[in-house]
C-alpha positions, 0 to 999 in steps of 0.5 A, spaced: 500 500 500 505 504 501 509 503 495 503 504 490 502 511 493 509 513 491 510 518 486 510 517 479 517 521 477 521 525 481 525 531 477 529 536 480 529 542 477 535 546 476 540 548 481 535 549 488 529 551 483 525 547 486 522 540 484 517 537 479 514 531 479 507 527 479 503 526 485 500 519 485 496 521 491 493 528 488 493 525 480 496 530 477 504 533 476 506 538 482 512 544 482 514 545 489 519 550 490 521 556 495 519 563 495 522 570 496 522 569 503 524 563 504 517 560 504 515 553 501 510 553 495 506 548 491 503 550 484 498 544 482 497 542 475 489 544 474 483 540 471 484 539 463 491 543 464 495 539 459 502 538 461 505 543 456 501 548 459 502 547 466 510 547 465 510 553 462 507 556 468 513 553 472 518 556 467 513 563 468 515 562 476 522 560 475 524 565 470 521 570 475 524 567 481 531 568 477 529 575 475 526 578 481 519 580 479 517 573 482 510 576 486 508 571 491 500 571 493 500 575 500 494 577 504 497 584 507 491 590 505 491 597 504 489 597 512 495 592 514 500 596 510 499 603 512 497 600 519 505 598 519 508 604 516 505 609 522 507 605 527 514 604 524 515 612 522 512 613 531 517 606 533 523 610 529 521 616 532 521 619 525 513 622 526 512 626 533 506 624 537 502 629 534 504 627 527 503 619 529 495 621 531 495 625 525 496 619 520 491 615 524 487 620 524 487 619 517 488 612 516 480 611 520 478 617 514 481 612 508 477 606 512 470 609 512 471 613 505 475 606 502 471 600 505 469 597 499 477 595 498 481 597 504 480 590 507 481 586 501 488 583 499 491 588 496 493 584 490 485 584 489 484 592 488 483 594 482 482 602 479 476 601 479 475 600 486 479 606 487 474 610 482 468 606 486 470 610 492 471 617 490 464 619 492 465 617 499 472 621 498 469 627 496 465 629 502 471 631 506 475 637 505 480 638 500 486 638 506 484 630 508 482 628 501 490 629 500 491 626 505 487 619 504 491 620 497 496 620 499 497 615 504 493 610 498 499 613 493 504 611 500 502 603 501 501 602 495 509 604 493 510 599 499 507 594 496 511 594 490 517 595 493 522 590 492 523 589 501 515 587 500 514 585 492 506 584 494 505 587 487 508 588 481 505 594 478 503 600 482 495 603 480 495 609 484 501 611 478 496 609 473 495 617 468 488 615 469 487 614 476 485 622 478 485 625 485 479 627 486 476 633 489 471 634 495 465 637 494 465 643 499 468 648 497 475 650 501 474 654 507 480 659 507 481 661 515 479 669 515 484 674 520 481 679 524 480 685 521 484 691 522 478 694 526 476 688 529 484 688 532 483 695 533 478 694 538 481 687 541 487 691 543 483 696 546 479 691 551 486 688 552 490 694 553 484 697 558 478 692 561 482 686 561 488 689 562 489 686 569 488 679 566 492 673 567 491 672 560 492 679 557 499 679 556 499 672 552 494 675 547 498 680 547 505 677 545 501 672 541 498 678 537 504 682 537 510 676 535 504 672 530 507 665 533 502 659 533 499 660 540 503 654 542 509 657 541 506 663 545 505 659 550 513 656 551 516 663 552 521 663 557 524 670 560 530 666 557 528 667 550 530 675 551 536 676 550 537 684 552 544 685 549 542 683 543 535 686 543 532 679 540 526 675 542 528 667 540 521 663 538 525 655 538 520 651 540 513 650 542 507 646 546 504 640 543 501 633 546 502 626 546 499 621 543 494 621 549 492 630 548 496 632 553 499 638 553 507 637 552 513 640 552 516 640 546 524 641 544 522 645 536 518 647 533 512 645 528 516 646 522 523 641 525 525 636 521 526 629 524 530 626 519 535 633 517 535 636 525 534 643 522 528 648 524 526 652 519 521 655 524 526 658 529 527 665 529 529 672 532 525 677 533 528 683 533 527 687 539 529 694 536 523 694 531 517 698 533 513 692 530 516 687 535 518 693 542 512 692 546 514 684 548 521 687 553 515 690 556 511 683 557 517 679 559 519 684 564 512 684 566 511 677 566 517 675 570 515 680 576 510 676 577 514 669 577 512 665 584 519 663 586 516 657 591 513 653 585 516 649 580 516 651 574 520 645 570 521 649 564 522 657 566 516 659 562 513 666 562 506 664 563 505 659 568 498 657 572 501 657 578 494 654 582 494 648 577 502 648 577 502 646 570 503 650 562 497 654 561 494 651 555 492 653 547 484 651 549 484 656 556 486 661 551 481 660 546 475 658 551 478 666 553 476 669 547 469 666 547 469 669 553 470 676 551 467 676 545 460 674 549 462 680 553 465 685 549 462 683 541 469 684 538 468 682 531 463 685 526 456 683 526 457 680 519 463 676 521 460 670 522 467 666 524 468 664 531 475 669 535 480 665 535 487 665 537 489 662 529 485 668 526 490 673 531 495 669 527 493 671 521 492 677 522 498 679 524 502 675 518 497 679 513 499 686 517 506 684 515 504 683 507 500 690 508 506 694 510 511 691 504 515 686 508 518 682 503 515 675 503 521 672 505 522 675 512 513 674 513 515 667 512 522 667 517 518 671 522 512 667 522 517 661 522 514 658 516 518 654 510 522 658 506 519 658 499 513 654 502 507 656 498 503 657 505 504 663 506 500 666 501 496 660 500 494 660 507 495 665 510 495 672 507 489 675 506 488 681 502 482 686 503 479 689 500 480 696 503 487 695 503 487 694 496 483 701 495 487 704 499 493 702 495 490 703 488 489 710 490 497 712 492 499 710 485 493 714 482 
């Protein structure tokens, strides 16, 4: 009984390339070899294949093991893949807490808007997948549509990549394959008006003006840093010999929202270690004078018995912590409920990001060059966001300036 299961014929194929033989048991001819990652394969002759045909598909797989465009069949899904990727870029410390919440985030928006194929082995997705779930794509905003795109564009050039070798032709490159675009319009953040800071100002520098707050809206106002970067200053950033105020780094949080010390700014680059957004803010320049003011202010106020670890000029001294972006911006609310500081036809919430803007669109309106709005906004040089994003031109600015030249 044991003799007559024995294979029919035994061949072996080439130098370690596998072995071809007819199995007794299974009634048809067998290629057995070992893949890419070392692991055993089987390829059975089909029902109705003739031997010729199925010989030519070993050769196929040979020829494509000795070539190396061998693809072996994988489960691994879009889902899978980028999943692995995140967590490698967090485990390598290349992402920051912030930026590894931020692809998560993204890759739960590429899960809902892609179901119909983000499960499936990623050897099964075609463009047509793709195409089929572009209607649910465009019902975000154009900023996450790039970021699903991307992180698609992203996992698929893994796959294809020769460490993974999961496929062999990467459709997201395919000229027919077009990003889609949402179907609400893009929203542009809105600066505060110049009258609307007028009277901000004005509450600051009068009703408010023995606020713990004030001086932090007052600083972020004058210096345009994002209001974590306000909220790290330390008396340590002004240098009085040089008349500069240093802006190198920024509040932030952790993979669990909470409120961090951070050693850069947003703009540091994990993989160069240069921060592009560090920056001196000259002292002696009547745009930038009034922070010696608050920073001597601020540093009379310091209570020696606590402990503030980092030297910061705004410090909750009954919480013992960093005062954080959301108590300022709940601030706001607060006094616009109280003082009706924007224009009654300025729909938009008062918030620390729209002061921001308006500073950086203040510098544009004075004929600050570009290129010194984005050193002193701690922006990119050559980034397009500071036009794109930031700078925005009213209407009454461009009045005003079209009357000087005539």
């Amino acid at each position: 009984m044991e003799k007559n299961r024995r294979n029919e014929k035994t061949k072996q194929v080439g130098n370690g390339e596998g072995t071809l033989y007819k199995s007794k048991a299974l009634g048809c001819l067998v290629f057995q070899y070992y893949d890419t990652n070392g692991k055993r394969q089987t390829m059975k002759q089909k029902k109705k294949e003739s031997k010729t045909d199925f010989k030519a598909r070993v050769t196929e797989v040979k020829n494509s093991l000795n070539n190396g465009t061998y693809i072996g069949k994988s489960s691994e899904t879009v889902v899978t893949i980028a999943k692995h990727h995140i967590e490698l870029k967090y485990a390598d410390g290349t992402t920051s807490a912030r930026s590894y919440r931020r692809d998560l985030s993204t890759l739960n928006q590429l899960e809902k808007t892609c179901s119909n194929f983000c499960y499936l082995p990623i050897q099964q997705v075609t463009i047509k997948h793709i195409e089929d779930a572009k209607k649910e794509i465009r019902t975000y905003s154009n900023a996450v549509i790039d970021k699903i795109w991307q992180m698609l564009r992203k996992v698929f050039k893994i796959a294809c990549s020769p460490s993974r070798k999961i496929l062999i032709y990467n459709i997201m490159e395919d000229i027919n394959l077009k990003k889609p675009i949402s179907n609400t319009p893009s929203k542009k953040v809105k600066p505060i008006t110049k009258t609307e800071c007028e009277r901000l100002t004005h509450i600051l520098d009068n009703e408010e003006r023995n606020h713990k707050y004030r001086n932090i809206l007052k600083l972020h106002l004058i210096a345009g840093s994002r209001i974590g970067e306000t909220l790290a200053r330390s008396e340590d950033d002004y240098n009085e010999e040089d008349d500069t105020f240093n802006v190198w780094n920024t509040l932030t949080q952790d993979e669990n929202f909470h409120v961090i010390w951070s050693e850069h700014t947003k703009t540091y680059n994990k993989l160069t270690g240069i921060d592009e957004g560090q920056r001196f803010l000259p002292l002696d320049n009547p745009i930038f004078s009034e922070i010696v003011d608050i920073v001597k202010e601020e540093k009379a106020k310091k209570v020696k018995s606590i402990n503030n670890v980092h030297n910061v000029l705004f410090w909750d001294y009954e919480k013992d912590f960093f005062v954080t972006p959301s108590e300022i911006n709940s601030w706001l609310d607060r006094l616009e409920a109280k003082y009706h500081i924007l224009d009654k036809d300025d729909k938009e919430n008062l918030t620390t990001h729209r002061i921001r803007h308006y500073a950086i669109t203040h510098w544009a309106e004075l004929g600050i060059p570009k290129r010194v709005i984005q050193y002193l906004a701690g922006h990119v040089d050559g980034s397009d966001i500071t036009d794109d994003v930031y700078i925005d031109t009213p209407f009454d600015f461009v009045k005003s300036t079209l009357c000087k030249i005539s």
